[in-house]
C-alpha positions in Angstrom: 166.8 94.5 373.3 169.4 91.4 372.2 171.3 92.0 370.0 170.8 90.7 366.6 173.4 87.4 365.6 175.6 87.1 362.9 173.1 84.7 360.8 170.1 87.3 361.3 172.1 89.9 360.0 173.1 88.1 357.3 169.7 86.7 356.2 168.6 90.7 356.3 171.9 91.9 354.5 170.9 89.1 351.8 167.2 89.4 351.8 168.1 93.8 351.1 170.0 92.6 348.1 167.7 90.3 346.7 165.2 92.7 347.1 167.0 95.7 345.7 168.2 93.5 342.7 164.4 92.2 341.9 162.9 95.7 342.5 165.8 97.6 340.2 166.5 94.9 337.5 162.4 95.1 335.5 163.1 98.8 335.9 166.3 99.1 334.3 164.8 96.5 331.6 162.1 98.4 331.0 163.9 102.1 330.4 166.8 100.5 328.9 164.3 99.1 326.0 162.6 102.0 326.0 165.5 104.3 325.2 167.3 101.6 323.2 165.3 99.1 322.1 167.9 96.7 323.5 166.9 94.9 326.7 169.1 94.4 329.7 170.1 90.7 329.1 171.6 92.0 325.8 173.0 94.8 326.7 174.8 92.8 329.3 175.8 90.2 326.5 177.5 93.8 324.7 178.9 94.8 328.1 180.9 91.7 328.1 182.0 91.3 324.6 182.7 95.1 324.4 184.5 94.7 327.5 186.6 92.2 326.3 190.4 93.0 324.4 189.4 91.8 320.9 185.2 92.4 321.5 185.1 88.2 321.5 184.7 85.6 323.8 184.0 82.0 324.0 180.5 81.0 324.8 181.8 79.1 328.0 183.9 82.5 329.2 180.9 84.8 328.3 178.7 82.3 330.3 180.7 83.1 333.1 180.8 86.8 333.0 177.5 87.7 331.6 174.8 88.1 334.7 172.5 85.1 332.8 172.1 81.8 333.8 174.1 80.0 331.7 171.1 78.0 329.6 170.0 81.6 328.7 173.0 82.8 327.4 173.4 80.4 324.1 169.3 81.8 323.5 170.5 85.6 323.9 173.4 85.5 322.1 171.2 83.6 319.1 168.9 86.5 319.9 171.6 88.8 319.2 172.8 87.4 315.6 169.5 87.6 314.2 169.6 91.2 315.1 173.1 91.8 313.7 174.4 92.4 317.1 176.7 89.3 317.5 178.4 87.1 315.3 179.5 83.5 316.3 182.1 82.3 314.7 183.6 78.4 315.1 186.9 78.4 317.6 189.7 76.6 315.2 191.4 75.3 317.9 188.2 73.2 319.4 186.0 72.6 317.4 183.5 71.9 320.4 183.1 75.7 321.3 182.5 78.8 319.7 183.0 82.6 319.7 180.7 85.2 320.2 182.3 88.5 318.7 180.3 91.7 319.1 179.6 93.6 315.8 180.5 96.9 314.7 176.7 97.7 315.0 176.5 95.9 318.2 179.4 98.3 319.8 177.8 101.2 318.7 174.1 100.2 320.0 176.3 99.4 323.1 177.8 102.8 323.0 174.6 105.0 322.4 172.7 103.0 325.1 175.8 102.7 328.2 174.7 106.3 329.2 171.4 105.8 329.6 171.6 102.8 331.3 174.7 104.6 333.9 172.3 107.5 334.4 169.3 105.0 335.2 171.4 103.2 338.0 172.7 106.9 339.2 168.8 107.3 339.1 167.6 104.4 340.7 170.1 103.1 343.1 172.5 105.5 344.0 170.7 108.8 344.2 169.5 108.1 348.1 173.2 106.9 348.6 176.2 108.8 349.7 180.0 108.2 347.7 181.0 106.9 350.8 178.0 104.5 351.2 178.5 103.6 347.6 182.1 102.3 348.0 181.4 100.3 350.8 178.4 98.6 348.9 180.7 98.3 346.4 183.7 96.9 348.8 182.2 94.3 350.4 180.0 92.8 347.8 183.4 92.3 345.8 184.3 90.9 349.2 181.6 88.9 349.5 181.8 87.4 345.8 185.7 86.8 346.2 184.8 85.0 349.2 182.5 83.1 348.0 184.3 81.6 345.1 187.0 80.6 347.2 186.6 77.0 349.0 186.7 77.6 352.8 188.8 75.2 354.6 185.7 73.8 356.3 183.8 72.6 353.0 186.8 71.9 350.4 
C-alpha cells in the first residue's frame, strides 16, 4: 500500500478538525444554555473580557480574540447589554472605537457557568483521549495557528 503524501494527510488532519469542531460546538451550545441560559458565543464574549487585565477591551481587540466572525461580534456584544452582561463604553482617546467591559453580573454568570462548560469539554472531547494525546492536540494546533499567522517567505 503507498504511502499516504503530505497534502492527503493534511486534508484528513483538517477535515478531523472540522469535523470534531462542527460535531462538538451545537453540543456545547446546547448544554451550556441549558445549564446557564448563556449560549456559547456569549460565554466566549465573557471568556475574553473576563480574561482580560481590567475585564475590557476594544471592539477591534475582542474581534480578534473572541472565536466569532468579526460581523457577529458587534450583534453579540449588543446582545449582551440588553442582558446586563456588557457595557460599552466610548474610548476617549478615539472616538471611532469603543469598549466592551464585562459587568459585575456578567463575571459572575461567567463564573457559575466556566465549570460546566470545562466539565462538558472533559465530557465530550477529551474523555476518549489520553493527557499525552491531549498535549500534543494541544501542541501542534498552537503550532499550526502560530504558523499560520506568520507570512511564509514564499507568499509575503
Amino acid at each position: 500500500m503507498a504511502s499516504r503524501s503530505r497534502r492527503q494527510l493534511a486534508a484528513d488532519a483538517w477535515g478531523a478538525l472540522l469535523q470534531t469542531h462542527a460535531a462538538l460546538v451545537p453540543e456545547l451550545d446546547r448544554s451550556l444554555r441549558s445549564h446557564s441560559g448563556l449560549p456559547l458565543a456569549w460565554y466566549d464574549v465573557l471568556l475574553e473580557l473576563s480574561a482580560a487585565d481590567d475585564g475590557r477591551l476594544r471592539m477591534s481587540e475582542l474581534a480578534q480574540r473572541a472565536v466569532l466572525s468579526r460581523t457577529r461580534i458587534s450583534r453579540v456584544v449588543d446582545e449582551l447589554v440588553r442582558a446586563g452582561l456588557v457595557a460599552k463604553e466610548p474610548n476617549p482617546v478615539d472616538a471611532r472605537s469603543s469598549f466592551a467591559v464585562i459587568t459585575t453580573e456578567g463575571r459572575q454568570r461567567f463564573e457559575a457557568s466556566a465549570p460546566h462548560y470545562v466539565g462538558q469539554i472533559e465530557k465530550r472531547f477529551a474523555s476518549g483521549l489520553t493527557d499525552d494525546e491531549l498535549r500534543t492536540i494541544a501542541r501542534a494546533l498552537r503550532r499550526a495557528q502560530t504558523h499560520s499567522i506568520t507570512p511564509s517567505p514564499n507568499n509575503g
